[in-house]
C-alpha positions in Angstrom: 0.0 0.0 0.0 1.3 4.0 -0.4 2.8 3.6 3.1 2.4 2.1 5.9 -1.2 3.2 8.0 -1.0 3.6 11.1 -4.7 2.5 11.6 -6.8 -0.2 10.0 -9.2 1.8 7.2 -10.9 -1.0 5.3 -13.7 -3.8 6.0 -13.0 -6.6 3.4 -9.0 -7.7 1.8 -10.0 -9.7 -0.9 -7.7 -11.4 -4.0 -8.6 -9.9 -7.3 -6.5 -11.0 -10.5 -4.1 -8.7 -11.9 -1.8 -8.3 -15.0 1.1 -10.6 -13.8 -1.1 -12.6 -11.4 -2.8 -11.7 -8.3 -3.2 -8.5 -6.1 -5.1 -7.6 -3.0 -7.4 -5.1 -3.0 -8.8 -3.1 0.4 -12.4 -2.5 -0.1 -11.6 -2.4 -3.8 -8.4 -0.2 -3.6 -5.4 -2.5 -4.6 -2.5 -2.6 -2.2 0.5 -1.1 -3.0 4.2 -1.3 -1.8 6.3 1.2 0.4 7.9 1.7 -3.1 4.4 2.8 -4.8 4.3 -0.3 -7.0 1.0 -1.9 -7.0 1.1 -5.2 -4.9 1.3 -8.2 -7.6 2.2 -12.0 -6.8 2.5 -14.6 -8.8 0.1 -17.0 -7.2 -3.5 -17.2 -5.6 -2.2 -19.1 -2.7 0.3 -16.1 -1.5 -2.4 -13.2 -2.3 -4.7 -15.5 -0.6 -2.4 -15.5 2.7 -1.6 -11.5 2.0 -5.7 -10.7 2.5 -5.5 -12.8 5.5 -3.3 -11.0 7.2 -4.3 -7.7 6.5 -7.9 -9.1 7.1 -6.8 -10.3 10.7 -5.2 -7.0 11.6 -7.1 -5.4 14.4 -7.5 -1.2 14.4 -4.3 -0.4 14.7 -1.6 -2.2 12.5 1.1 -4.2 13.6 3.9 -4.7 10.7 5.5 -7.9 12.6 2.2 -9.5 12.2 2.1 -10.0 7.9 5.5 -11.6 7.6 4.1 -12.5 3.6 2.8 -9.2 2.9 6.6 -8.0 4.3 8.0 -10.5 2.0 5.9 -9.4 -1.5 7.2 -5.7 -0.4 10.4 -6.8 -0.6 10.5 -9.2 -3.7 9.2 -6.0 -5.6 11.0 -3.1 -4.4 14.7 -4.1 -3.4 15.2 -8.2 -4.8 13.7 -7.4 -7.8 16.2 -4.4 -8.7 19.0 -7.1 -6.9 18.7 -9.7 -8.0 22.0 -10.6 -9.3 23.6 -9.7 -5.7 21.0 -11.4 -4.0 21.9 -14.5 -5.4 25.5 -14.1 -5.2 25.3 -13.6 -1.8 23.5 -16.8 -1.1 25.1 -19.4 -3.1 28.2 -17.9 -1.3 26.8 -19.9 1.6 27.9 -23.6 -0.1 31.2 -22.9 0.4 31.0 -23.1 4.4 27.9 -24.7 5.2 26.9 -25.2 8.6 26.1 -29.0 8.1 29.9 -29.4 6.8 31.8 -28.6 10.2 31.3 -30.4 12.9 32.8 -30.7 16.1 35.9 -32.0 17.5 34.2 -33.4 20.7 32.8 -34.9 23.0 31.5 -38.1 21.7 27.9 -36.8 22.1 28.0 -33.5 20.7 29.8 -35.3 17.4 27.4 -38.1 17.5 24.0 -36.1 17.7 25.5 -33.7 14.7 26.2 -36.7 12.7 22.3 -38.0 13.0 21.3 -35.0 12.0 23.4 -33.5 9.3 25.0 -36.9 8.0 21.5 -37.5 6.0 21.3 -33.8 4.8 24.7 -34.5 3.4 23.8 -37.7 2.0 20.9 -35.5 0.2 23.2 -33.1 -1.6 25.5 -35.7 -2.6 22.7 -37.8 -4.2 21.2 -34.6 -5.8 23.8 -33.1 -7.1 26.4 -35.9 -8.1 29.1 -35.0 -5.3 29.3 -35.2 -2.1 30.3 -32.1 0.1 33.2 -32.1 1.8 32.9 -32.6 5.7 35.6 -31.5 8.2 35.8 -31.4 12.1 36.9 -27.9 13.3 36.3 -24.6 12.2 39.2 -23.9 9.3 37.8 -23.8 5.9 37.8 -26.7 3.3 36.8 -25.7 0.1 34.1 -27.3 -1.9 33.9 -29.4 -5.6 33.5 -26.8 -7.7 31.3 -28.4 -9.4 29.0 -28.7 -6.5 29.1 -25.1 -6.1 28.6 -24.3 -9.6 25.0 -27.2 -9.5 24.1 -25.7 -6.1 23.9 -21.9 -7.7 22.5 -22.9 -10.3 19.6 -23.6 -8.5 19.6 -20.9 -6.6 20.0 -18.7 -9.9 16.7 -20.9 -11.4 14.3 -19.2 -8.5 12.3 -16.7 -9.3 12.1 -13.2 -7.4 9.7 -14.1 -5.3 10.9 -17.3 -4.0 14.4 -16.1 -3.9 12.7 -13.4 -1.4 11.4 -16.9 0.3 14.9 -18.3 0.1 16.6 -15.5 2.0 15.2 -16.3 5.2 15.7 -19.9 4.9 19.9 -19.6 4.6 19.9 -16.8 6.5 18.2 -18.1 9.6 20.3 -21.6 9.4 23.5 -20.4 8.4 22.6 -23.3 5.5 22.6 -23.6 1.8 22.2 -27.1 1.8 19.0 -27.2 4.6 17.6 -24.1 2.5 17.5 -26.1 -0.6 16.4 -29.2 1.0 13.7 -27.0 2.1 12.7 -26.1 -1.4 13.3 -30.1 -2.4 11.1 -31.1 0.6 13.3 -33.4 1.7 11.9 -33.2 5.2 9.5 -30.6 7.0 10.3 -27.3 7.2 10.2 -28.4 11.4 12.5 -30.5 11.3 15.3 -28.8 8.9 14.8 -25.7 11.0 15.7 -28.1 14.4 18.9 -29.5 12.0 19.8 -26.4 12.4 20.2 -25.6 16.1 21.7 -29.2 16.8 24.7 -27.1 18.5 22.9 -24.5 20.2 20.7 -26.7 21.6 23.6 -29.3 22.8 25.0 -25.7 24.4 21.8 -24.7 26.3 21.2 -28.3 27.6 24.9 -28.2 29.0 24.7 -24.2 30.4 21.2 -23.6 30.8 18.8 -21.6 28.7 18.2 -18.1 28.2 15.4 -16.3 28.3 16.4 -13.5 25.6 18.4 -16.1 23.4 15.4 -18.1 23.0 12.9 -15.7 22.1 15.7 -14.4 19.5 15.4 -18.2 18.4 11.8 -18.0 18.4 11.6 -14.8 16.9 14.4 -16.0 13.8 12.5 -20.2 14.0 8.9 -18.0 13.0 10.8 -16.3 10.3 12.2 -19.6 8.6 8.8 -21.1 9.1 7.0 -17.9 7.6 9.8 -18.1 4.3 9.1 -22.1 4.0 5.0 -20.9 3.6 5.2 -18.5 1.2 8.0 -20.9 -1.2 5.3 -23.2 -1.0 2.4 -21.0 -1.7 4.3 -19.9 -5.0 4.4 -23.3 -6.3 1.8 -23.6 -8.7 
């Protein structure tokens, strides 16, 4: 919409269809982004999820609250004029996955990452042809090439939208490879997202937990969640 309002103004979001796809519409006014552009999405399913939220907002409006409206705004007015460094930026990830370092001890730590990152990495290498290179510590060890080169060029294939989609899912793991076993549905978004935090959760059962720490994890789990929903949406 032409800026955020401050206070709820309409009675009915509905989906209307658009040149491009689908927009929203606020009793018949179509939404538009912060950057003025009217509010179009490639699928039903996502400007179905848009009306919902702005339907479920209550008088006044609370931003943190329409995670896929956020998203839409995004794809169109900053990934869309990005793209190219967008995607750069996240096939950059394959080179030091999270799933490919694991620790040097103790016996449990290194077992429980090896149940849930060994099958991840069994993924990738039946996928893509070769496997990724695992190492215990922290100094780097490149890569294939080659796997690099197959994993951006899926990465490269997404559109803007679910590129948009695909930024919260590395970004909130650390993980090319459990983003795009997101995208292959190779397990539930659930349990990728609890791949992830084998470590931190090994950390917390051995110090204690955190009050602030795990609403940050809550806060960062919703937002993987949220970008798993709208890839999915987009799918026709």
């Amino acid at each position: 919409m032409s800026g955020w309002a401050k206070k709820r103004f309409w009675a009915q979001a509905e989906v209307c269809a658009a040149e491009g796809g689908f927009t929203v519409t606020l009793d018949g006014r179509p939404v538009k982004t912060p950057g003025k552009a009217v509010l179009v999405v490639p699928t039903e399913a996502v400007a179905a999820l848009i009306a919902a939220e702005f339907q479920a907002q209550d008088k006044v409006l609370d931003p943190n609250a329409m995670p896929i409206t956020r998203a839409a705004n995004s794809a169109i007015d900053k990934v869309a004029v990005a793209r190219a460094e967008v995607t750069e930026l996240f096939a950059a990830y394959g080179d030091s996955d999270l799933v490919c370092y694991r620790a040097e001890g103790p016996e449990a730590l290194i077992a429980r990452e090896a149940r849930a990152w060994d099958p991840l990495v069994d993924w990738a290498a039946h996928r893509y042809g070769l496997r990724p290179n695992v190492r215990t510590g922290i100094v780097h060890a490149a890569q294939p090439s080659a796997l690099l080169e197959s994993m951006r060029s899926d990465v490269e294939g997404l559109s803007v939208f679910e590129l948009t989609a695909f930024h919260d899912l590395v970004s909130m793991t650390g993980s090319l490879i459990i983003a795009l076993a997101v995208l292959d549905r190779f397990d539930t978004p659930e349990a990728l997202w609890d791949a992830s935090r084998v470590d931190e959760e090994w950390q917390a059962e051995q110090w204690g937990r955190d009050e602030i720490a795990d609403a940050l994890t809550a806060g960062r789990k919703q937002a993987f969640l949220d970008a798993a929903r709208l890839y999915f949406a987009l799918q026709p």
